[in-house]
C-alpha positions in Angstrom: 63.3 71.9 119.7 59.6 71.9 119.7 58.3 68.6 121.6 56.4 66.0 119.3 52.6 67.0 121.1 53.2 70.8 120.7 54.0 70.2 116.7 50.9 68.2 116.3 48.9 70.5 118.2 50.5 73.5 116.1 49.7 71.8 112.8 46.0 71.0 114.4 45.3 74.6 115.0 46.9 75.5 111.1 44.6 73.2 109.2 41.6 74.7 111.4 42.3 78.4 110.7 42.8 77.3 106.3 39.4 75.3 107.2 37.4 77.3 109.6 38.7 80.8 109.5 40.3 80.5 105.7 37.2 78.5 104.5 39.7 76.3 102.6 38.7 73.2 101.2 40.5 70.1 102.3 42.1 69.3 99.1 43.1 73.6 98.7 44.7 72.6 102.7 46.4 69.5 101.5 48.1 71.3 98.3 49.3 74.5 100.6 50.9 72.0 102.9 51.9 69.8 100.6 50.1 66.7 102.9 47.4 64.9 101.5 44.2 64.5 102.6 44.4 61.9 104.9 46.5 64.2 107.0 44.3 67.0 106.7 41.2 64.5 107.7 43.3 63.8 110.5 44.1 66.9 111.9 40.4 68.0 111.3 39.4 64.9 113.6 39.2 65.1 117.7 39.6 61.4 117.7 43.1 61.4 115.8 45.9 60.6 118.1 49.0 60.6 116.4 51.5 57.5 118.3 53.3 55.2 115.8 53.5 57.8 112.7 55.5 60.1 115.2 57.9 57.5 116.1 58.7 56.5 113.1 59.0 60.2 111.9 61.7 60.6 115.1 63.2 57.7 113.7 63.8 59.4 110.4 64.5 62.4 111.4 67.6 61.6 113.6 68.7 58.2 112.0 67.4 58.3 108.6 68.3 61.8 107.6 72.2 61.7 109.1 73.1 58.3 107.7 71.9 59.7 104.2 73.5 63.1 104.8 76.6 61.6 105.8 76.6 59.2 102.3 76.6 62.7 100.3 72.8 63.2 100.0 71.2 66.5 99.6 67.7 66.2 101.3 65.3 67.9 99.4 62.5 69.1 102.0 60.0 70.7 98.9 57.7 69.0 96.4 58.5 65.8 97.7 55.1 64.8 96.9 54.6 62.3 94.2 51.5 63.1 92.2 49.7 61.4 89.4 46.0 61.9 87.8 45.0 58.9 90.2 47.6 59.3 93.5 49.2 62.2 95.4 51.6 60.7 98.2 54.8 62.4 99.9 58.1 60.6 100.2 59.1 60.0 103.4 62.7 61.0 102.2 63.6 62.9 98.9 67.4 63.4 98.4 70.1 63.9 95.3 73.0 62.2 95.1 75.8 61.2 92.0 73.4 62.8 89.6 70.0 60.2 90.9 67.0 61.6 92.8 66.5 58.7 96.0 63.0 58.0 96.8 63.1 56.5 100.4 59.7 55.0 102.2 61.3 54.9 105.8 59.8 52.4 108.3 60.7 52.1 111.7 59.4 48.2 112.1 59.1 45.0 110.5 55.6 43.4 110.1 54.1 42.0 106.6 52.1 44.8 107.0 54.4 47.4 106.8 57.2 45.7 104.3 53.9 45.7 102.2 52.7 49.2 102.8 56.3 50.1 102.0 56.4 48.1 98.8 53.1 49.4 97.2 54.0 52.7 98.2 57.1 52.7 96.3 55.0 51.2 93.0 52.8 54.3 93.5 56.2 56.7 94.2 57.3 55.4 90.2 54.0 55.8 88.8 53.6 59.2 89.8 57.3 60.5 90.2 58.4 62.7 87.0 61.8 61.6 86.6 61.1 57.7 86.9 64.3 56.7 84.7 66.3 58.9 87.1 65.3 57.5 90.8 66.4 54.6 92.7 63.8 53.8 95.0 64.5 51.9 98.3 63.3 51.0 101.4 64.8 52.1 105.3 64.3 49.8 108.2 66.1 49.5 111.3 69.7 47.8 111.6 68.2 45.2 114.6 65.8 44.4 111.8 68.7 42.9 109.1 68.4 39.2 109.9 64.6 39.2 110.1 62.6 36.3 108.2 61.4 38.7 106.1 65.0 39.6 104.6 65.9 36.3 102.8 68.8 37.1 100.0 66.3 35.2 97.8 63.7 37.9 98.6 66.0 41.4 98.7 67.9 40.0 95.4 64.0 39.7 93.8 62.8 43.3 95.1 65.9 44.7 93.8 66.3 42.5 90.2 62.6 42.8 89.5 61.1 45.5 91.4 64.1 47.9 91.1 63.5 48.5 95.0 66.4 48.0 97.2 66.6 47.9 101.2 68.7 49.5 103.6 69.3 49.0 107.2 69.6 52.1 109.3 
């Protein structure tokens, strides 16, 4: 297994040969990769260093993934991008079960921030996702995090009755 700085360097010296030696333009980079630009930017940019991303990306790899694997859902690793005239965003998770396509933001801590990252990014994920009327959309946090403030039944019941978003505890 490759470790986490030797896959960022890897994809670092990929988007500099499309940019550098290919002459590809970000947005060409970002639609071969299926990444948007952000990450391109990013690993364009000697000052990125990638730290909490990753961690939250090992979380969903070996917590995330199983758990969902284990519940009967087929992961789907292509076009797992969302895209719209306005938006283009990846899922963290795209998967199949029972006949419903799972859109899954996955977060790996609980802040305001980050419960509201997750929400808007799920708004974006229907707005752009093709086969809205056949996706449940949730959110992943850590198990520890269940009994949080932020997690009020009053809250999850209104996500889930009015934003059709539920939330799962990994």
């Amino acid at each position: 297994m490759m470790k986490k700085e030797d896959l960022y360097e890897a994809e670092k010296e990929l988007v500099r040969t499309l940019r550098y030696k290919e002459g590809l333009k970000y947005k060409d980079i970002a639609t071969k990769l299926n990444k948007s630009l952000y990450w391109v930017h990013c690993r364009l940019s000697d000052k990125y260093k990638p730290n909490a991303s990753r961690i939250e990306k090992h979380y969903q790899e070996t917590e995330v993934v199983p758990y969902l694997i284990d519940r009967g859902h087929k992961i789907i690793r292509e076009k797992t991008r969302t895209r719209c005239k306005e938006f283009s965003q990846e899922v963290d998770i795209l998967s199949k079960k029972d006949g419903f396509t799972y859109v899954t933001e996955v977060k790996n801590v609980v802040n305001h921030h980050q419960l509201q990252t997750a929400i808007g990014q799920l708004i974006l994920h229907r707005f752009g996702y093709k086969e809205a009327g056949n996706a449940i959309y949730q959110i992943v946090f850590p198990e520890k995090f269940a009994d949080y403030r932020y997690f009020s039944q009053d809250f999850l019941g209104f996500l889930d009755k009015n934003l059709e978003i539920k939330v799962v505890f990994v």
